[in-house]
C-alpha positions as CSV (number, residue, x, y, z in Angstrom):
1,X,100.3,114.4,168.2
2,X,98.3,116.6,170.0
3,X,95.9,113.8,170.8
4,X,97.8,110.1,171.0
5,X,95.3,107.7,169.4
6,X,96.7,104.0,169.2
7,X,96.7,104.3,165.5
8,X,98.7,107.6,165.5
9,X,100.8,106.2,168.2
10,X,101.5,103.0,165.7
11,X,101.9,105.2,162.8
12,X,104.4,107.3,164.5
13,X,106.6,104.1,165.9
14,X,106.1,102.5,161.8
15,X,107.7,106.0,160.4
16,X,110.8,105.9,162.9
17,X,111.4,102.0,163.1
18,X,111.1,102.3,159.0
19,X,113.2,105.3,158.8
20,X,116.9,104.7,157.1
21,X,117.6,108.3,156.3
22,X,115.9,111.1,158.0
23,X,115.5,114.3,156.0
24,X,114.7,117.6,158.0
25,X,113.8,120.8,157.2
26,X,115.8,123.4,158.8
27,X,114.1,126.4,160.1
28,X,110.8,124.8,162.3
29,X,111.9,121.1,163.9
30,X,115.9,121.7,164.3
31,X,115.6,125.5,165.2
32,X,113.5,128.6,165.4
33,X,115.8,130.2,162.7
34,X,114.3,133.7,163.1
35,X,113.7,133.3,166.7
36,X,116.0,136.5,167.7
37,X,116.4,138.2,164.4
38,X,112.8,138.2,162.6
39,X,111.8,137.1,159.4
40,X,109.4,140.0,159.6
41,X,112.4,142.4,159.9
42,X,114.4,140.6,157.1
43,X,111.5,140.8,154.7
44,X,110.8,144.3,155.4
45,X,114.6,145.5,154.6
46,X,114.2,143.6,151.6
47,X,111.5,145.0,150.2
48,X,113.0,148.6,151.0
49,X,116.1,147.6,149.4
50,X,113.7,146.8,145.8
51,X,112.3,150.7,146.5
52,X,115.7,152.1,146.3
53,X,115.9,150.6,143.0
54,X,113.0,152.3,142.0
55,X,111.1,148.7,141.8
56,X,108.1,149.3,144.2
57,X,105.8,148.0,141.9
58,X,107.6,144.8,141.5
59,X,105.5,143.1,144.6
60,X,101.6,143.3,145.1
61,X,100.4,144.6,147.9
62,X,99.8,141.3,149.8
63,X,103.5,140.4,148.8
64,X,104.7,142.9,150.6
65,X,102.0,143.0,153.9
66,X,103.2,138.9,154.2
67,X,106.3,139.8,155.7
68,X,108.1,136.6,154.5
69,X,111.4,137.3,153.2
70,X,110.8,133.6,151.1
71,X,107.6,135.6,149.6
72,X,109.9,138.4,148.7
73,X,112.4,136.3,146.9
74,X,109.9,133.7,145.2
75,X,107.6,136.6,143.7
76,X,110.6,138.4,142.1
77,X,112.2,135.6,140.9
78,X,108.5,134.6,139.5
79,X,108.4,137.6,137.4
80,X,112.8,138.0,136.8
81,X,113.9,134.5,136.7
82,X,117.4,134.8,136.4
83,X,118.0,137.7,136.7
84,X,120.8,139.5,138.4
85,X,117.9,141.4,140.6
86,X,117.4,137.5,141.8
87,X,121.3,137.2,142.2
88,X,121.5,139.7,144.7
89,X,118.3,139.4,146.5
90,X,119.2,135.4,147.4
91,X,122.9,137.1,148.1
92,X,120.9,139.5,150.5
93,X,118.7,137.2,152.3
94,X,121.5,134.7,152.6
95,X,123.4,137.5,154.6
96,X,120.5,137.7,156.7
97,X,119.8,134.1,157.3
98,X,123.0,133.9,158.4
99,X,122.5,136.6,161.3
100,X,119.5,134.7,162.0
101,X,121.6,131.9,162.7
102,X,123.3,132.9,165.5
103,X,120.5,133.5,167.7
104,X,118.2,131.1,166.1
105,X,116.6,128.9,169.0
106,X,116.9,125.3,169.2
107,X,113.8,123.1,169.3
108,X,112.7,121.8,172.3
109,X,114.4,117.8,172.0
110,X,115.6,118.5,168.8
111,X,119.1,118.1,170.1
112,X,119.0,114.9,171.7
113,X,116.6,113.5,168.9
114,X,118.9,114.3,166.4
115,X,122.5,112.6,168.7
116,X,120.1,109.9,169.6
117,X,119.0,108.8,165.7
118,X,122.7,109.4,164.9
119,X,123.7,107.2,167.6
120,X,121.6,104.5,166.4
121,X,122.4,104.3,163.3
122,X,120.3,106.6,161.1
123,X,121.5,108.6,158.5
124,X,120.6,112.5,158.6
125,X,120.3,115.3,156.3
126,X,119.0,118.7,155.8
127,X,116.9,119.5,153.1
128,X,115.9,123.2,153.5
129,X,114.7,126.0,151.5
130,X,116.8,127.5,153.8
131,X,120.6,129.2,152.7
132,X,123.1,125.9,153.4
133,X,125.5,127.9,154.9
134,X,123.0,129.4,157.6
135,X,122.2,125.7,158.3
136,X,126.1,124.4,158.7
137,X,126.8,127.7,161.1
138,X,124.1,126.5,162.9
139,X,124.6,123.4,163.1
140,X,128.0,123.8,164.4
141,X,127.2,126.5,166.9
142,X,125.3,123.7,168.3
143,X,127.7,120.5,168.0
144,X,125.8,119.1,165.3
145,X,127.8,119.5,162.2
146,X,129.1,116.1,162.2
147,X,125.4,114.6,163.0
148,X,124.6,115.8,159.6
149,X,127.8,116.3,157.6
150,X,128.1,116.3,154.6
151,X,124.6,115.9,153.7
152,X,122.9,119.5,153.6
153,X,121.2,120.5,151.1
154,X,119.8,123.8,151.1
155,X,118.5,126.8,148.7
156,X,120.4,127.3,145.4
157,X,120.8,129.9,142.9
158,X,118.4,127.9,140.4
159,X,115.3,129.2,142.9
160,X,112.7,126.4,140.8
161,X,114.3,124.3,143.1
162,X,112.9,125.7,146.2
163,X,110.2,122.9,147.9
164,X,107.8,122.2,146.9
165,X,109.8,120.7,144.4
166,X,111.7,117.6,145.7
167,X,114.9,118.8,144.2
168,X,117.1,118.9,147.8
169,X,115.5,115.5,149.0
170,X,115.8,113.9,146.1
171,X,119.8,115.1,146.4
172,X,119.9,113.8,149.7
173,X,118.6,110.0,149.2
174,X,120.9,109.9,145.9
175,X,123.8,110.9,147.9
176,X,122.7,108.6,150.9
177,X,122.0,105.8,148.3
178,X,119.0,104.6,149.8
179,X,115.3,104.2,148.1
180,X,112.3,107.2,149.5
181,X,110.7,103.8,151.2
182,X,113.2,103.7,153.5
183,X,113.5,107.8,154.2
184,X,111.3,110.1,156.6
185,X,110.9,113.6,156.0
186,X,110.4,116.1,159.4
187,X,109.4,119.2,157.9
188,X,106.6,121.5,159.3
189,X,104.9,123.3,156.1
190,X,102.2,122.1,153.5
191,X,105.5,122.4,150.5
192,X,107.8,120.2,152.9
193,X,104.6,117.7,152.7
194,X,104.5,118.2,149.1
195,X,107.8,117.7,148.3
196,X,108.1,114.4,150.2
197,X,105.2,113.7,148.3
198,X,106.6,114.2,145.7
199,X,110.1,112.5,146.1
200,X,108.3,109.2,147.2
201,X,109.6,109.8,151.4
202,X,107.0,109.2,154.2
203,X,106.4,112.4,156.0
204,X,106.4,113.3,160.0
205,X,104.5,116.9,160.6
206,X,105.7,118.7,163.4
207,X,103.6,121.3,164.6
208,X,104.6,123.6,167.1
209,X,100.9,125.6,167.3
210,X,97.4,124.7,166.0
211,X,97.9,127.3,163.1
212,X,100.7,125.2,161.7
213,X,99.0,121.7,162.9
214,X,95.6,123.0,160.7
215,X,97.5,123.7,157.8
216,X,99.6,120.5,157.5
217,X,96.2,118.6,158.3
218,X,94.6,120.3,155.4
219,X,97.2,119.5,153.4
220,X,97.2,115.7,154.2
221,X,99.6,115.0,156.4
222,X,98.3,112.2,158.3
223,X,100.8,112.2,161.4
224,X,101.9,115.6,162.9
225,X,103.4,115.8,166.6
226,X,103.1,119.0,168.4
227,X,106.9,118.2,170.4
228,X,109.8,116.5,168.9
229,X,109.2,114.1,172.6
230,X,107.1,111.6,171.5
231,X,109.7,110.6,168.5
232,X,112.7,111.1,171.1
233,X,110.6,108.9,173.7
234,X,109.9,106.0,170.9
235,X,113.8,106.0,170.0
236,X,115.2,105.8,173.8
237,X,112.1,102.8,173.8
238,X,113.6,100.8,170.9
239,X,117.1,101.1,172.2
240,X,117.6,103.0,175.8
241,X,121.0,101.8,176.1
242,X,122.5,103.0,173.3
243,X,120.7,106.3,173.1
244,X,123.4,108.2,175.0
245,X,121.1,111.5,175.1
C-alpha cells in the first residue's frame, strides 16, 4: 500500500488470515523474470523471426512498437489459432523464457514471504501466463521448488487459456481442493485481477511502480501493496515463532 490507511491495513490482514491457498503469478511478485534478459529483446527476435517467414504483415504496427513478446504470441494466435505458426512461436518464446529464468531477479521479500506462508501452513501455487517450465527452473534455482510443487500451472498450447481467463487458477484450487473463498491471488496486472475475478479468488495487487499501481486501481483492485513487506510483516505478526524466515 503506498499509503497504509486502517481500512487498507484491515483489508490486507482479512486477505492473508483468510487465505487457504495462495495463487501467484510468476513474472512481477515472485521474480523480475526479464530482469537480465529483456522482454523487449525477446519480443523483438520474435517478430524478426515472423519477417523471415515472409509474415511482416501478420502484426500492426503497434503490435510490433509494444515490445511484449505476450503481444507477439496473443495477436498471431488471434488471427492463426492453432496453427503450427502458433506451435512454434509458444516453442520459441518458451526457449526464451527459459534464458530469462536464469537471471530473472528475485523480488524484494518474496523469498521469505513465500518459506514463511509455507511454514505456516498455506498452500502455494503458480498460476502464470508464463511457460511452467521457466517457472520450475526458477523456482529451483532459488530453493523454492518444493514451496510450490506440484502445483504450477502455467501457459499451455491451447493459448484461450492465457489470463484473463481463470483457466490455470481454476486448475490450481481443483487440484488443491479448496473453494475460491478461501484462496488469494498475488498477481500484478489488470488480466491477473480479471481472472481472479473471474475464478471467484480474492485478489492482492502488488505494484512495484505507480504505472502498475494506476492500472490495477483502474481496474478495481481495491488492495495493492507497493513491497511484498507489509504481507511478510502481517505473517511474522500472526505467528513470529514459527515463521522461520
Amino acid at each position: 500500500m503506498t499509503a497504509e490507511t486502517g481500512n487498507e491495513t484491515e483489508e490486507l490482514r482479512n486477505l492473508i488470515t483468510g487465505a487457504r491457498v495462495v495463487l501467484w503469478d510468476f513474472d512481477g511478485p515472485i521474480c523480475r523474470l526479464f530482469a537480465g534478459h529483456s522482454a523487449e529483446r525477446v519480443a523483438t527476435k520474435l517478430v524478426r523471426w515472423l519477417e523471415d517467414r515472409g509474415l511482416h504483415g501478420l502484426l500492426t504496427g503497434s503490435e510490433r512498437q509494444l515490445l511484449d513478446p505476450h503481444v507477439v504470441l496473443r495477436a498471431v494466435d488471434h488471427r492463426h489459432p492453432g496453427s503450427d505458426l502458433v506451435t512454434e512461436l509458444e516453442e520459441r518464446l518458451t526457449q526464451e523464457e527459459r534464458r530469462a529464468a536464469d537471471s530473472a531477479r528475485p523480488t524484494p521479500y518474496a523469498d521469505p514471504l513465500i518459506r514463511t506462508w509455507k511454514a505456516l501452513g498455506a498452500r502455494l501455487a503458480i498460476t502464470t501466463n508464463n511457460s511452467p517450465l521457466a517457472a520450475r527452473e526458477y523456482l529451483a534455482r532459488r530453493d523454492l521448488d518444493d514451496c510450490f510443487a506440484p502445483h504450477v500451472y502455467g501457459r499451455t498450447q491451447d493459448l484461450s487459456h492465457l489470463k484473463p481467463d481463470p483457466h490455470c487458477l481454476n486448475r490450481a484450487l481443483t487440484a488443491t481442493g479448496v473453494s475460491p473463498a478461501r484462496a488469494l491471488m498475488i498477481g500484478d496486472t489488470p488480466s491477473d485481477h480479471e481472472a481472479s475475478l473471474r475464478a471467484g479468488v480474492p485478489f492482492l495487487g502488488y505494484a512495484r511502480n505507480a504505472r502498475k499501481e494506476k492500472l490495477l486501481r483502474e481496474a478495481g483492485a481495491t488492495v495493492v501493496v507497493e513491497s511484498l513487506e507489509p504481507v511478510l510483516r502481517i505473517l511474522r505478526m500472526l505467528r513470529p515463532e514459527s515463521s522461520g524466515a
